[in-house]
mmCIF file as gemmi writes it, N, C-alpha and C atoms, coordinates in Angstrom:
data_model
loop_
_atom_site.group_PDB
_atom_site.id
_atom_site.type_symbol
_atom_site.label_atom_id
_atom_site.label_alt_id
_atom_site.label_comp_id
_atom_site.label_asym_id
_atom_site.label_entity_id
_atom_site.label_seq_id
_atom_site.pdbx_PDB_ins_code
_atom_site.Cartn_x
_atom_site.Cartn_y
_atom_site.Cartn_z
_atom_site.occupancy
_atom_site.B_iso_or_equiv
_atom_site.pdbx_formal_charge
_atom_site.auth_seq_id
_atom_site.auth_asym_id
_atom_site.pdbx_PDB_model_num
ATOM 1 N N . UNK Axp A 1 ? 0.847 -1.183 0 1 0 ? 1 A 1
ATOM 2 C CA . UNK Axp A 1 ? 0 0 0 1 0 ? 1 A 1
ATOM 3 C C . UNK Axp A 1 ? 0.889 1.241 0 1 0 ? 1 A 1
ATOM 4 N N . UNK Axp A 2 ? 0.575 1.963 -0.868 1 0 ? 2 A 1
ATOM 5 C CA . UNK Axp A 2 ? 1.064 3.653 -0.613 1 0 ? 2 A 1
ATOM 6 C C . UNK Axp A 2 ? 0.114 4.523 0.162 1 0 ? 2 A 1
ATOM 7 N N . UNK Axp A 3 ? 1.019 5.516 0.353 1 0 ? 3 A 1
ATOM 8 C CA . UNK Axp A 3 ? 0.529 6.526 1.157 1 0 ? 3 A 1
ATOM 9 C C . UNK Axp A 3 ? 0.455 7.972 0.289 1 0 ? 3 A 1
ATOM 10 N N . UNK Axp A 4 ? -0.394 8.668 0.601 1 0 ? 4 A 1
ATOM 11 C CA . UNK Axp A 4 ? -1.036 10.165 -0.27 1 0 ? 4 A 1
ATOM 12 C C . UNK Axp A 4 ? -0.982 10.992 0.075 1 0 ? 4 A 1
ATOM 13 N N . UNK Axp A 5 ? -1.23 12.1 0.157 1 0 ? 5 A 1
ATOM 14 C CA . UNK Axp A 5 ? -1.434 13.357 0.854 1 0 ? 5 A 1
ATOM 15 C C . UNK Axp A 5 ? -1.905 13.983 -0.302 1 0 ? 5 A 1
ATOM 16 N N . UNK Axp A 6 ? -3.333 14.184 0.158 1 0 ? 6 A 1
ATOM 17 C CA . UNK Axp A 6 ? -4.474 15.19 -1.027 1 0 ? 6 A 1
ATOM 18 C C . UNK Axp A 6 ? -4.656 16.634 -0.091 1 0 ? 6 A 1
ATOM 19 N N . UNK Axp A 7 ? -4.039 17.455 -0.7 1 0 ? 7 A 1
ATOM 20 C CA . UNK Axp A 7 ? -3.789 18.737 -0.53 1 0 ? 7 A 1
ATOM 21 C C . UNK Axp A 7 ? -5.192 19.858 -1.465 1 0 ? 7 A 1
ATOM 22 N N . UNK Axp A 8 ? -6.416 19.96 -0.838 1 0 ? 8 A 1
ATOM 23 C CA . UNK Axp A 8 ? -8.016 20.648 -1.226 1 0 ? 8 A 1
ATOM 24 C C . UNK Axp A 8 ? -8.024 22.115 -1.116 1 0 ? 8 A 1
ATOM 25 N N . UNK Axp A 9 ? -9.067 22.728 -2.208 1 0 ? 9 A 1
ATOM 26 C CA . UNK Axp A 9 ? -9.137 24.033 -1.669 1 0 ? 9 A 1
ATOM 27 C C . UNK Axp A 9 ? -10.497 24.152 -2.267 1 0 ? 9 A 1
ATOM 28 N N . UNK Axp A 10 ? -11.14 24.553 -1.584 1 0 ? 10 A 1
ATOM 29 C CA . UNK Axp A 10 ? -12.799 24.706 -1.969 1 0 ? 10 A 1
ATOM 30 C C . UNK Axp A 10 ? -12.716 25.958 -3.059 1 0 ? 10 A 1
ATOM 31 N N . UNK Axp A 11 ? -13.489 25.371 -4.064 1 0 ? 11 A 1
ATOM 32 C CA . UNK Axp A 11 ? -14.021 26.087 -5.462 1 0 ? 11 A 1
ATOM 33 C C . UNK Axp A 11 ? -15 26.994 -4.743 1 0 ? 11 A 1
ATOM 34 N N . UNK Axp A 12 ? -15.927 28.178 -5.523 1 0 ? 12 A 1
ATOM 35 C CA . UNK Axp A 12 ? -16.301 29.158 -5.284 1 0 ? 12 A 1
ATOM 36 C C . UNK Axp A 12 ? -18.005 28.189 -4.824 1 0 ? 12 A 1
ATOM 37 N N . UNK Axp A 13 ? -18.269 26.793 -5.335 1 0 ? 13 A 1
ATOM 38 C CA . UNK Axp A 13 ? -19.666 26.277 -5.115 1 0 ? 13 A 1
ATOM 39 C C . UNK Axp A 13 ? -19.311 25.787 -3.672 1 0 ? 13 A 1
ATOM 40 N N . UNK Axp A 14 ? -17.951 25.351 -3.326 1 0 ? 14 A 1
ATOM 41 C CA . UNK Axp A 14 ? -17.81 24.681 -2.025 1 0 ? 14 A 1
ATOM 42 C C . UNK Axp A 14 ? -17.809 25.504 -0.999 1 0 ? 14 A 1
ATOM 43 N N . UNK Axp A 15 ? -17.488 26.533 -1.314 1 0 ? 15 A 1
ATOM 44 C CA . UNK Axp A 15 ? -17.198 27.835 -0.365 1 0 ? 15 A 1
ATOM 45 C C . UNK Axp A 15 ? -19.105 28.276 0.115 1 0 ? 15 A 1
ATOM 46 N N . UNK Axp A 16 ? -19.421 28.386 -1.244 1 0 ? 16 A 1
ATOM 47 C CA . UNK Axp A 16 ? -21.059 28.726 -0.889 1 0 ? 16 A 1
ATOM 48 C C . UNK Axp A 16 ? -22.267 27.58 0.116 1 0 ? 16 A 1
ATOM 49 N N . UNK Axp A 17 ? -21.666 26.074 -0.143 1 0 ? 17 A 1
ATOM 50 C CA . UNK Axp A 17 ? -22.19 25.753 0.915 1 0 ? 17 A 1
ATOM 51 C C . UNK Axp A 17 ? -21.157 24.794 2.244 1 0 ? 17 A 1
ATOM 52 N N . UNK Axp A 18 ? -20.737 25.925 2.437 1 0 ? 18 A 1
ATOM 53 C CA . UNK Axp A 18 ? -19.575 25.348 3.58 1 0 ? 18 A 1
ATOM 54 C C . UNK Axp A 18 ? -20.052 24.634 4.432 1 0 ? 18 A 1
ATOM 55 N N . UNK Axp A 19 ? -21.275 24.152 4.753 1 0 ? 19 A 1
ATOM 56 C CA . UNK Axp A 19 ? -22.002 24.208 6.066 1 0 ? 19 A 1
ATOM 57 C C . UNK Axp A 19 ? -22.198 22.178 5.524 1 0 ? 19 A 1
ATOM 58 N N . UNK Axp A 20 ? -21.975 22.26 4.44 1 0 ? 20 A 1
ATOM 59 C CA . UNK Axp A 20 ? -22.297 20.842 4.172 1 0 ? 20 A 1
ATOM 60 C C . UNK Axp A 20 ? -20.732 20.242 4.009 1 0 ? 20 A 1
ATOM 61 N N . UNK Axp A 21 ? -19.631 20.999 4.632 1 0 ? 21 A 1
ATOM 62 C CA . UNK Axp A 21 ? -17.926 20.172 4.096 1 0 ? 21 A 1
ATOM 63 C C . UNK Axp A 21 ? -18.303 19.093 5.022 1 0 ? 21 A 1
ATOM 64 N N . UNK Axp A 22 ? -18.956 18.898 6.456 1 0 ? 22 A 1
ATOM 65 C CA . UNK Axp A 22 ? -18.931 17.782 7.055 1 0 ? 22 A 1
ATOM 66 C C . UNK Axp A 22 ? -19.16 16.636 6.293 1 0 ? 22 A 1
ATOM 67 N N . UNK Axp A 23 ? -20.343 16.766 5.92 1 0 ? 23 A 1
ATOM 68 C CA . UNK Axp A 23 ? -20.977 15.852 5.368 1 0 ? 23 A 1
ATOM 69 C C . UNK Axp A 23 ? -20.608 15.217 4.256 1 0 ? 23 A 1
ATOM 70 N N . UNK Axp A 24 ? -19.92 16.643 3.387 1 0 ? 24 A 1
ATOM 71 C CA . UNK Axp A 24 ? -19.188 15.723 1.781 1 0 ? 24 A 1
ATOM 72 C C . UNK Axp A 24 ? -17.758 14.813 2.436 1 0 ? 24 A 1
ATOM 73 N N . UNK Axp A 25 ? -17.386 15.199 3.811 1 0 ? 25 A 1
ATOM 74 C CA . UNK Axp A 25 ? -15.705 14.711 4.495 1 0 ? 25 A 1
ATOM 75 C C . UNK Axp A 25 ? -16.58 13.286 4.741 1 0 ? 25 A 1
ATOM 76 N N . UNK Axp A 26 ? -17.72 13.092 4.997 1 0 ? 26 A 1
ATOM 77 C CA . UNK Axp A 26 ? -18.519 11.723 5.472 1 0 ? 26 A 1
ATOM 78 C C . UNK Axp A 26 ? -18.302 11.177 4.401 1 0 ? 26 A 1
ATOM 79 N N . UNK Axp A 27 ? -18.561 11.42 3.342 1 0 ? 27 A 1
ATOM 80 C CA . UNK Axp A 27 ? -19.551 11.003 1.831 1 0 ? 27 A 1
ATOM 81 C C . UNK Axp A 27 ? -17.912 10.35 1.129 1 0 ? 27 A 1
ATOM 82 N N . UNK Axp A 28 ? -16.852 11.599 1.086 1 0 ? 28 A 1
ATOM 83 C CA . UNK Axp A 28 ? -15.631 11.29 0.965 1 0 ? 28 A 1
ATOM 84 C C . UNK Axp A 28 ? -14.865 9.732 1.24 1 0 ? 28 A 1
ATOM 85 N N . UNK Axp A 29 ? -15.173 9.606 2.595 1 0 ? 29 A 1
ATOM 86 C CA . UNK Axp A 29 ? -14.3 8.434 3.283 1 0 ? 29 A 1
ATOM 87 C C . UNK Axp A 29 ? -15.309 7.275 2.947 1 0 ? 29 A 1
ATOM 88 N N . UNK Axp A 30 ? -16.455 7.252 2.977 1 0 ? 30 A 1
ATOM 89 C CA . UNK Axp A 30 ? -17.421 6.22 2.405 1 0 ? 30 A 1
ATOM 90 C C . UNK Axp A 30 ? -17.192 5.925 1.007 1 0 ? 30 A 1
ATOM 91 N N . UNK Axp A 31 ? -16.496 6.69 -0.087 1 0 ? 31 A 1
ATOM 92 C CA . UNK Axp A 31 ? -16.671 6.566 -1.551 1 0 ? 31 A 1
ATOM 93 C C . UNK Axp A 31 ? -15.006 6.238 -1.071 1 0 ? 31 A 1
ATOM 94 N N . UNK Axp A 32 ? -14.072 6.714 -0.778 1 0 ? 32 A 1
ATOM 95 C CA . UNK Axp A 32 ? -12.641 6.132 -0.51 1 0 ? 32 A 1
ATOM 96 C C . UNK Axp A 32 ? -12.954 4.739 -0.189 1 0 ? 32 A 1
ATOM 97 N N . UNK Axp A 33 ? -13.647 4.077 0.623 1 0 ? 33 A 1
ATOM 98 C CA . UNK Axp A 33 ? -13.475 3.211 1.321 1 0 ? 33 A 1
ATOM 99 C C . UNK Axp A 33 ? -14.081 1.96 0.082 1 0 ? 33 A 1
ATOM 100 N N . UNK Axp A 34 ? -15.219 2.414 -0.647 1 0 ? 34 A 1
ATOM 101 C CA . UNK Axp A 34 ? -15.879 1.743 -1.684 1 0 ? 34 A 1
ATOM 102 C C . UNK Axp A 34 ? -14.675 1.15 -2.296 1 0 ? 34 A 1
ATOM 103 N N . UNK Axp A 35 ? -13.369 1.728 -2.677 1 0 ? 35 A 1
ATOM 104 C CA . UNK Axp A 35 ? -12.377 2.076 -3.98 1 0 ? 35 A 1
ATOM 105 C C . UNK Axp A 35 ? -11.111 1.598 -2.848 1 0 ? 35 A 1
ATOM 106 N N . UNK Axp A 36 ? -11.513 0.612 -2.156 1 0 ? 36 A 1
ATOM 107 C CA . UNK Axp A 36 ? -10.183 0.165 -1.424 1 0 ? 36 A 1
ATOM 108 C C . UNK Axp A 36 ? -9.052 1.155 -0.844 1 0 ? 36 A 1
ATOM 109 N N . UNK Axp A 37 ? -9.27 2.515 -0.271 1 0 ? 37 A 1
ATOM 110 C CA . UNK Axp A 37 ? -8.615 3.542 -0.181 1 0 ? 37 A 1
ATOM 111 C C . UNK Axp A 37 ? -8.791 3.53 1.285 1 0 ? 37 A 1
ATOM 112 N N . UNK Axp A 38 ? -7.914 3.659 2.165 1 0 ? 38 A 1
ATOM 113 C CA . UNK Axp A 38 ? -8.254 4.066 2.945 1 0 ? 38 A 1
ATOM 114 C C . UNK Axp A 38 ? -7.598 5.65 3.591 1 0 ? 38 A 1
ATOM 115 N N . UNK Axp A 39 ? -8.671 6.128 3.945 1 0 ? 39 A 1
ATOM 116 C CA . UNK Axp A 39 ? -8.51 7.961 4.627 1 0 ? 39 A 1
ATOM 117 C C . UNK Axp A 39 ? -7.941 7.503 6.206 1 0 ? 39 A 1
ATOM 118 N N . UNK Axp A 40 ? -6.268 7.688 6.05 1 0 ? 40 A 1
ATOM 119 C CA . UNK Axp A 40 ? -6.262 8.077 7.608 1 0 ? 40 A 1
ATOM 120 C C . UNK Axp A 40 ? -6.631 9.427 8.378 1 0 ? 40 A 1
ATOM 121 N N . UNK Axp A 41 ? -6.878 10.207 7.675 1 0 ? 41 A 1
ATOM 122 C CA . UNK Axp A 41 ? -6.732 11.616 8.602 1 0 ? 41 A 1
ATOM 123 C C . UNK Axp A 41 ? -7.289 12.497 7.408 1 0 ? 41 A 1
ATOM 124 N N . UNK Axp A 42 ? -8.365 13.283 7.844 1 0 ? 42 A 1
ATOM 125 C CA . UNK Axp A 42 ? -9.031 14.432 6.862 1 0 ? 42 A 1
ATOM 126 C C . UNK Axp A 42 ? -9.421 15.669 8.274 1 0 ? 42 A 1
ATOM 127 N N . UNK Axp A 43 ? -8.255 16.661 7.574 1 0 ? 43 A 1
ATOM 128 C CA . UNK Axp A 43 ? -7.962 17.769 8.639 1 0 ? 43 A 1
ATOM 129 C C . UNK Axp A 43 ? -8.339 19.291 7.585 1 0 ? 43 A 1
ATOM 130 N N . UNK Axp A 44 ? -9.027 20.038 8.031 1 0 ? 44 A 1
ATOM 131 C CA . UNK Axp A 44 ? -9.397 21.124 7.707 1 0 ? 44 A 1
ATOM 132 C C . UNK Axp A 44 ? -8.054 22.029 8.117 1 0 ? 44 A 1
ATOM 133 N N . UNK Axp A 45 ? -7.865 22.899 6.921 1 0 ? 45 A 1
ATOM 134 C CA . UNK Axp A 45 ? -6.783 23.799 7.702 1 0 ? 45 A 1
ATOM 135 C C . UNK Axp A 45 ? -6.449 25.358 7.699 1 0 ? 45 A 1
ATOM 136 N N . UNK Axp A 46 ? -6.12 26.042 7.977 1 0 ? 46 A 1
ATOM 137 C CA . UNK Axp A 46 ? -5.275 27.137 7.987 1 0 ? 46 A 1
ATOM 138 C C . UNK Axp A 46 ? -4.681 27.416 7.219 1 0 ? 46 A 1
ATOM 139 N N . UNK Axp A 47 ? -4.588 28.589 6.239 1 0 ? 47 A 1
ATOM 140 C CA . UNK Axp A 47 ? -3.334 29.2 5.512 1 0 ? 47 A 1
ATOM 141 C C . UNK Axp A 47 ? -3.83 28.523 3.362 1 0 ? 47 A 1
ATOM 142 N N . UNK Axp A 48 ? -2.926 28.04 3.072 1 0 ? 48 A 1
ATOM 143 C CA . UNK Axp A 48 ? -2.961 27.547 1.608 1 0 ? 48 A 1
ATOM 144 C C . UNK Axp A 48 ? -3.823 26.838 1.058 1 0 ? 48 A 1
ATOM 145 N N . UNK Axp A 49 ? -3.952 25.49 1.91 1 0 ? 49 A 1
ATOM 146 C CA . UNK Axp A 49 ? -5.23 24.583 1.28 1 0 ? 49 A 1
ATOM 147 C C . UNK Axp A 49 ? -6.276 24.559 3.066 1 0 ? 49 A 1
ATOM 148 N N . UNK Axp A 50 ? -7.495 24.276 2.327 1 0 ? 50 A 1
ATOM 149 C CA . UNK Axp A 50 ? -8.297 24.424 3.316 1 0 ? 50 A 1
ATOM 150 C C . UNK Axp A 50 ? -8.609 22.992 3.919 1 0 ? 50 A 1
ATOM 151 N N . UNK Axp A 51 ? -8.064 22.027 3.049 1 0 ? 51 A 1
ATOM 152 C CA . UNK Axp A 51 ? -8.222 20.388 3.547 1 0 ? 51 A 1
ATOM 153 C C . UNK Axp A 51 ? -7.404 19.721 3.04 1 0 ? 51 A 1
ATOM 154 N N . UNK Axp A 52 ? -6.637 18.907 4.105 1 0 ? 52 A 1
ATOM 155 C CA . UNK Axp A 52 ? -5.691 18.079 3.826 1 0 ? 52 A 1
ATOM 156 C C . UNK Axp A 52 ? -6.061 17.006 4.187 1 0 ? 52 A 1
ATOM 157 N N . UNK Axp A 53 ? -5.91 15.546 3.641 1 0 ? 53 A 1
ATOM 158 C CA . UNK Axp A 53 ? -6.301 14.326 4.1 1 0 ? 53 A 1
ATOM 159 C C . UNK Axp A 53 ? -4.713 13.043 3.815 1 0 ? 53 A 1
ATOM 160 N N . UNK Axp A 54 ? -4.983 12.14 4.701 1 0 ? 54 A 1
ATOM 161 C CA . UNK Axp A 54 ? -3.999 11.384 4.723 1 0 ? 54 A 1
ATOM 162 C C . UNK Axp A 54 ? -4.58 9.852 4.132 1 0 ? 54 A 1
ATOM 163 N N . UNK Axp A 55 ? -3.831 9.507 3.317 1 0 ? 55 A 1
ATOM 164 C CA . UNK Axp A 55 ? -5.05 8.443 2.863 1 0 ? 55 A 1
ATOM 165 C C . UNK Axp A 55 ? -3.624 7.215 2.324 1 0 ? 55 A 1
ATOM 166 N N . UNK Axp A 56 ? -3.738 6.013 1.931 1 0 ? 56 A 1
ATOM 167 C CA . UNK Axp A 56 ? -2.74 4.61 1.729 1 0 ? 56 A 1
ATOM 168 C C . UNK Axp A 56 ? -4.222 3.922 0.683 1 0 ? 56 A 1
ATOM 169 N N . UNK Axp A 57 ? -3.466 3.849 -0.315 1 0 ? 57 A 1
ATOM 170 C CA . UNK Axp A 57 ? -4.037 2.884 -1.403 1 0 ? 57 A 1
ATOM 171 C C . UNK Axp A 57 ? -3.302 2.055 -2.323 1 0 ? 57 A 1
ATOM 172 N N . UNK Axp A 58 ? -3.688 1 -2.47 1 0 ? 58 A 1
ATOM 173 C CA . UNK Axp A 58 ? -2.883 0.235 -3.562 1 0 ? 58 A 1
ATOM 174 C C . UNK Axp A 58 ? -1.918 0.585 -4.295 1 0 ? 58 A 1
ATOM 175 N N . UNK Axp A 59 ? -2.448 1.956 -4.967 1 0 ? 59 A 1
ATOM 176 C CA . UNK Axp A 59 ? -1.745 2.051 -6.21 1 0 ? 59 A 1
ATOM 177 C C . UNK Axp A 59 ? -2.022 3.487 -6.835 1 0 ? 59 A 1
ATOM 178 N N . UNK Axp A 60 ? -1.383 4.143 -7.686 1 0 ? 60 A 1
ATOM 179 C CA . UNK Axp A 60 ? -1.74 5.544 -7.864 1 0 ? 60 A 1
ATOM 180 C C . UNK Axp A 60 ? -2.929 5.9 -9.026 1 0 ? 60 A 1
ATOM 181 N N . UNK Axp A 61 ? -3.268 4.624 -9.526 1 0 ? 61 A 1
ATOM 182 C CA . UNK Axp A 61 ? -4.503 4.636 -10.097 1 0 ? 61 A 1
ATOM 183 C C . UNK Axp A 61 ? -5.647 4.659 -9.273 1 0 ? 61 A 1
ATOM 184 N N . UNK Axp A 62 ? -5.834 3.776 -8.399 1 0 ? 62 A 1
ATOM 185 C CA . UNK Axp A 62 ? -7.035 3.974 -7.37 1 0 ? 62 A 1
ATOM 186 C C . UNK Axp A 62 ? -6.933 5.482 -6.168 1 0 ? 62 A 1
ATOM 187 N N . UNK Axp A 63 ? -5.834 6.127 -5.782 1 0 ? 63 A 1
ATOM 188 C CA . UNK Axp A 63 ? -5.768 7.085 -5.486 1 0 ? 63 A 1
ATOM 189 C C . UNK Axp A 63 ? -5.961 8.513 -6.562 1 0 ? 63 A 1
ATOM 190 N N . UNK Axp A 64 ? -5.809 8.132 -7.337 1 0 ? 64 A 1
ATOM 191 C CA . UNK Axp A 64 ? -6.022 9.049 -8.391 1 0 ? 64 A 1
ATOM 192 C C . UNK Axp A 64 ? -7.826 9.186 -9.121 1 0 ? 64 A 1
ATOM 193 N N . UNK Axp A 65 ? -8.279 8.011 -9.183 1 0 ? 65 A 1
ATOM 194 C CA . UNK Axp A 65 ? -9.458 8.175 -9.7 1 0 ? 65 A 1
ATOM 195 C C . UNK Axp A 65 ? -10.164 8.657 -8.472 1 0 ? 65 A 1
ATOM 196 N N . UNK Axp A 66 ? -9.762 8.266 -7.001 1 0 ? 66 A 1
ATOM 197 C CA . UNK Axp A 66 ? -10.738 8.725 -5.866 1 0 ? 66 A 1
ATOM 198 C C . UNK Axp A 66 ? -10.435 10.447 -6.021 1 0 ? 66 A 1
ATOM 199 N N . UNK Axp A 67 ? -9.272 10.86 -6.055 1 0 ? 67 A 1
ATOM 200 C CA . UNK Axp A 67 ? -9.312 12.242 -6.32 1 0 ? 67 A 1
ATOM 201 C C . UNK Axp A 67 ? -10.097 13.092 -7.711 1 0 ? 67 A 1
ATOM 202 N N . UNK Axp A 68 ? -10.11 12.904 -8.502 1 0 ? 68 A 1
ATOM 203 C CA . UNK Axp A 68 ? -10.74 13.122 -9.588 1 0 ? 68 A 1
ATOM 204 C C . UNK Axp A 68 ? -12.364 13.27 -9.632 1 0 ? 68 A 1
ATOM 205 N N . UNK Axp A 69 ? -13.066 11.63 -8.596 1 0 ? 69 A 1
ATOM 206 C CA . UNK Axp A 69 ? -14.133 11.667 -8.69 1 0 ? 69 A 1
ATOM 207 C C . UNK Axp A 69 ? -14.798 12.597 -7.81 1 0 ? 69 A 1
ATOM 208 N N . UNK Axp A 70 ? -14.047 12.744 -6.313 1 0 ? 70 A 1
ATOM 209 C CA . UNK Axp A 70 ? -14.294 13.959 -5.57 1 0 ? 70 A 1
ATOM 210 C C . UNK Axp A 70 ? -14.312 15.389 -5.778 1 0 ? 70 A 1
ATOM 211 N N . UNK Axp A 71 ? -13.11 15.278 -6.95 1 0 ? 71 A 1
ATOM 212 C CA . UNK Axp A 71 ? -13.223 16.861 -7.642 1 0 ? 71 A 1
ATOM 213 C C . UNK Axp A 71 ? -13.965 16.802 -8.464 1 0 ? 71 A 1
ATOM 214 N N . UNK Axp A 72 ? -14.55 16.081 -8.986 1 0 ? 72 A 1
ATOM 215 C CA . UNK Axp A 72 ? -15.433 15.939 -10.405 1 0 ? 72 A 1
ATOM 216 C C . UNK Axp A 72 ? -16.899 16.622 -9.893 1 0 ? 72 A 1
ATOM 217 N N . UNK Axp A 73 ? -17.28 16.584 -8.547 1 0 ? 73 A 1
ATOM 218 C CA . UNK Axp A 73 ? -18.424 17.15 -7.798 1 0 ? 73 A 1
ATOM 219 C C . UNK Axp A 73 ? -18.839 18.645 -7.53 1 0 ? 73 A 1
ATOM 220 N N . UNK Axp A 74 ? -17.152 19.426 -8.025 1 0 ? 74 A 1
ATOM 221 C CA . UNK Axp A 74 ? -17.416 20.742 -8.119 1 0 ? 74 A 1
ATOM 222 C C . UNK Axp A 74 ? -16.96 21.362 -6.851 1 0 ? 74 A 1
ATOM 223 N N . UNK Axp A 75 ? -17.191 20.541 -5.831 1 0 ? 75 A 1
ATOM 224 C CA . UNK Axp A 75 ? -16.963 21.758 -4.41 1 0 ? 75 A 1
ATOM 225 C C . UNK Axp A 75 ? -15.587 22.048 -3.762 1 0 ? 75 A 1
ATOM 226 N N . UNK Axp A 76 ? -14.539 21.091 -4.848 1 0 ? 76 A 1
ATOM 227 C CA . UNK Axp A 76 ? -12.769 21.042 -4.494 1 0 ? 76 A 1
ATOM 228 C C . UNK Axp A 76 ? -11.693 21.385 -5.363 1 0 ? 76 A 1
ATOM 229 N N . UNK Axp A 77 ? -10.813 21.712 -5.5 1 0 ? 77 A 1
ATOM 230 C CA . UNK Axp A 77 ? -9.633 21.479 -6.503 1 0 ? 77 A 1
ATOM 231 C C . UNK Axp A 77 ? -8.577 20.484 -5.564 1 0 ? 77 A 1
ATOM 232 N N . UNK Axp A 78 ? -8.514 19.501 -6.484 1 0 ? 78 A 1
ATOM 233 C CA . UNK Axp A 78 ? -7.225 19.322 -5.471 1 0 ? 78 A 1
ATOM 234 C C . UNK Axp A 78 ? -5.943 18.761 -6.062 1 0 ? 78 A 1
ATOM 235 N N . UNK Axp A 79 ? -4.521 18.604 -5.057 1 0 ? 79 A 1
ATOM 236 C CA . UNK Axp A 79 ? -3.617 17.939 -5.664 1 0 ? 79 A 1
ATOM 237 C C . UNK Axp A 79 ? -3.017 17.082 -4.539 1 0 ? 79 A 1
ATOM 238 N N . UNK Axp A 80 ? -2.825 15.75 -5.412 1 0 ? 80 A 1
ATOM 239 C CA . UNK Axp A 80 ? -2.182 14.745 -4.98 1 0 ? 80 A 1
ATOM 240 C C . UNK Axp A 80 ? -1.186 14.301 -4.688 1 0 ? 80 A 1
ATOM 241 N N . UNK Axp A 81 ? -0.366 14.467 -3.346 1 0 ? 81 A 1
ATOM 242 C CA . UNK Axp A 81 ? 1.219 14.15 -3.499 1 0 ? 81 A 1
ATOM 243 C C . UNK Axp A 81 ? 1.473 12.568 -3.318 1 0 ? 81 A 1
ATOM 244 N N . UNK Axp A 82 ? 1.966 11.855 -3.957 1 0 ? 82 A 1
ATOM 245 C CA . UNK Axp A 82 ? 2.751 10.399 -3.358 1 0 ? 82 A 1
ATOM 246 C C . UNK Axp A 82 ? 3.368 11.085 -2.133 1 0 ? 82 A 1
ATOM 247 N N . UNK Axp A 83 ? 3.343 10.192 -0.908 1 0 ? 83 A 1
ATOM 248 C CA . UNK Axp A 83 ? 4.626 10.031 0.352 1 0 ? 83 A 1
ATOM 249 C C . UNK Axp A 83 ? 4.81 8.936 0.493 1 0 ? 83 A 1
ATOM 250 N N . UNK Axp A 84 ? 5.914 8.702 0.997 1 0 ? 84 A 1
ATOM 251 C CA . UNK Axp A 84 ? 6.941 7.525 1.506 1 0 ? 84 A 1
ATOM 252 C C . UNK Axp A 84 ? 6.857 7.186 3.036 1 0 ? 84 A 1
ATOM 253 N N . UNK Axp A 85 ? 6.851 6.777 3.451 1 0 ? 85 A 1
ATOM 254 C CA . UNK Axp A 85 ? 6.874 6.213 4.897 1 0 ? 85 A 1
ATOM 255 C C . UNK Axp A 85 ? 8.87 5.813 5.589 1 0 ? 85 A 1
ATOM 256 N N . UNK Axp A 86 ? 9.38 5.702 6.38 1 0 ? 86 A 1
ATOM 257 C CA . UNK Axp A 86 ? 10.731 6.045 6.585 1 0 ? 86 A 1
ATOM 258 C C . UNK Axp A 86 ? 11.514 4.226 5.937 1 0 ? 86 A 1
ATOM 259 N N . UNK Axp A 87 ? 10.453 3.282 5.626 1 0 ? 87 A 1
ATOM 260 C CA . UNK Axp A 87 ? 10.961 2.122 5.257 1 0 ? 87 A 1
ATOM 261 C C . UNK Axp A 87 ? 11.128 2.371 4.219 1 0 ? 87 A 1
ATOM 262 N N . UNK Axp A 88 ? 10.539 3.048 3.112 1 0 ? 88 A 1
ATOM 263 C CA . UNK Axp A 88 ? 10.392 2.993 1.402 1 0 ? 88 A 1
ATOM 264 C C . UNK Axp A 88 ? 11.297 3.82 1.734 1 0 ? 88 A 1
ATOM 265 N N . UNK Axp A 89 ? 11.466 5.221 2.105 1 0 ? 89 A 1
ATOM 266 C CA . UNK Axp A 89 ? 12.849 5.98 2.311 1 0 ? 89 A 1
ATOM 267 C C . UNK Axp A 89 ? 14.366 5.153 2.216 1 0 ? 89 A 1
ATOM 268 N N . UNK Axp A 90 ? 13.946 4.198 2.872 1 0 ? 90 A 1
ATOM 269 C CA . UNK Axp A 90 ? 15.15 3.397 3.363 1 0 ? 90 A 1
ATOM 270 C C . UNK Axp A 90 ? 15.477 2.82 1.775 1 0 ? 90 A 1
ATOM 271 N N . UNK Axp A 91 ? 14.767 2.283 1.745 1 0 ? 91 A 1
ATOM 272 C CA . UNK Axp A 91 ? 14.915 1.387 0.065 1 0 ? 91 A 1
ATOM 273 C C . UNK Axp A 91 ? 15.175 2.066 -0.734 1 0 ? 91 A 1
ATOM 274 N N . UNK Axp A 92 ? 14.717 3.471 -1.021 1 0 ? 92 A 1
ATOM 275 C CA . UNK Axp A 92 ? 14.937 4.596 -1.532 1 0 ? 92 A 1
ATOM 276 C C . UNK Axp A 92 ? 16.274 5.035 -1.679 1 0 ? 92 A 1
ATOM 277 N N . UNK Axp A 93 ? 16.734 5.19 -0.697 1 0 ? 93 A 1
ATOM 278 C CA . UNK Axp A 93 ? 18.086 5.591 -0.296 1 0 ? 93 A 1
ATOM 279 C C . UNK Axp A 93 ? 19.111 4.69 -0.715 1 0 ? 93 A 1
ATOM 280 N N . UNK Axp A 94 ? 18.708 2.949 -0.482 1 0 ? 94 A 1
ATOM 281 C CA . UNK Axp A 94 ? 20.059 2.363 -0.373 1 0 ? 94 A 1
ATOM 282 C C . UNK Axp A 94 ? 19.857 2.04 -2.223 1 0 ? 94 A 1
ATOM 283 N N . UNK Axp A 95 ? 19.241 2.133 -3.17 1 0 ? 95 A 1
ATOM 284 C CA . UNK Axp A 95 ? 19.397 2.255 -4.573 1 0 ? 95 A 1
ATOM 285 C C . UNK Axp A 95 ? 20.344 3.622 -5.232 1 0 ? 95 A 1
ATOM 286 N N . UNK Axp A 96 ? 20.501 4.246 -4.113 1 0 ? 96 A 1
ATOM 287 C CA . UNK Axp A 96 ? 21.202 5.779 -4.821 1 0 ? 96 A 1
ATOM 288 C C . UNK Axp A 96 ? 22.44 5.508 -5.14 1 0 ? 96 A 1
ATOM 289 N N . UNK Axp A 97 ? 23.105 6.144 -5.801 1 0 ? 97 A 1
ATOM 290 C CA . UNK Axp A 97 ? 24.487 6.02 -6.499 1 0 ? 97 A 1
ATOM 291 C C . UNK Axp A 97 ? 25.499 6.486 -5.62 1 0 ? 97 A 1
C-alpha cells in the first residue's frame, strides 16, 4: 500500500455551501473506502489549502481516480502528493548512487 497526501481548496460552489464540508468529508471516506482507499486523517486547515487528508491505497490509479471523482463534484480542486513512509525511504536511499 502507498501513502497520499491530497492537498483541497474549496471552489467558489464549495465555499457557498460550507455548512455541508462535514458531510461531503462523510460522503468522501465512504466513496474512498468503496475504492479500497483508505482515509487516515481528513484535517481542515489554515493558511494555503483548506483540507488536507492522509489516505494509503494500492496504487496511484485507485488514489487518483478517488481524487478526480471527488473533484469531479465541483466543491474542491485538489492535488495529490505520493509520500513515503521512513521504510520505502530506506529502500529509496540504499538504490542511490
Amino acid at each position: 500500500m502507498a501513502y497520499y497526501v491530497l492537498l483541497s481548496n474549496f471552489t467558489e460552489q464549495g465555499i457557498k455551501s460550507i455548512k455541508d464540508t462535514q458531510k461531503r468529508a462523510e460522503a468522501f471516506k465512504a466513496q474512498a473506502k468503496k475504492r479500497g482507499v483508505k482515509v487516515h486523517q481528513l484535517l481542515w486547515t489554515l493558511g494555503q489549502h483548506d483540507v488536507v487528508a492522509i489516505a494509503e491505497a494500492d496504487d496511484d490509479i485507485s488514489a487518483t481516480a478517488l481524487a478526480l471523482s471527488v473533484a469531479s463534484l465541483g466543491n474542491i480542486r485538489t492535488q495529490t502528493l505520493r509520500a513515503f513512509d521512513s521504510a520505502e525511504m530506506a529502500k529509496i536511499i540504499a538504490k542511490m548512487a
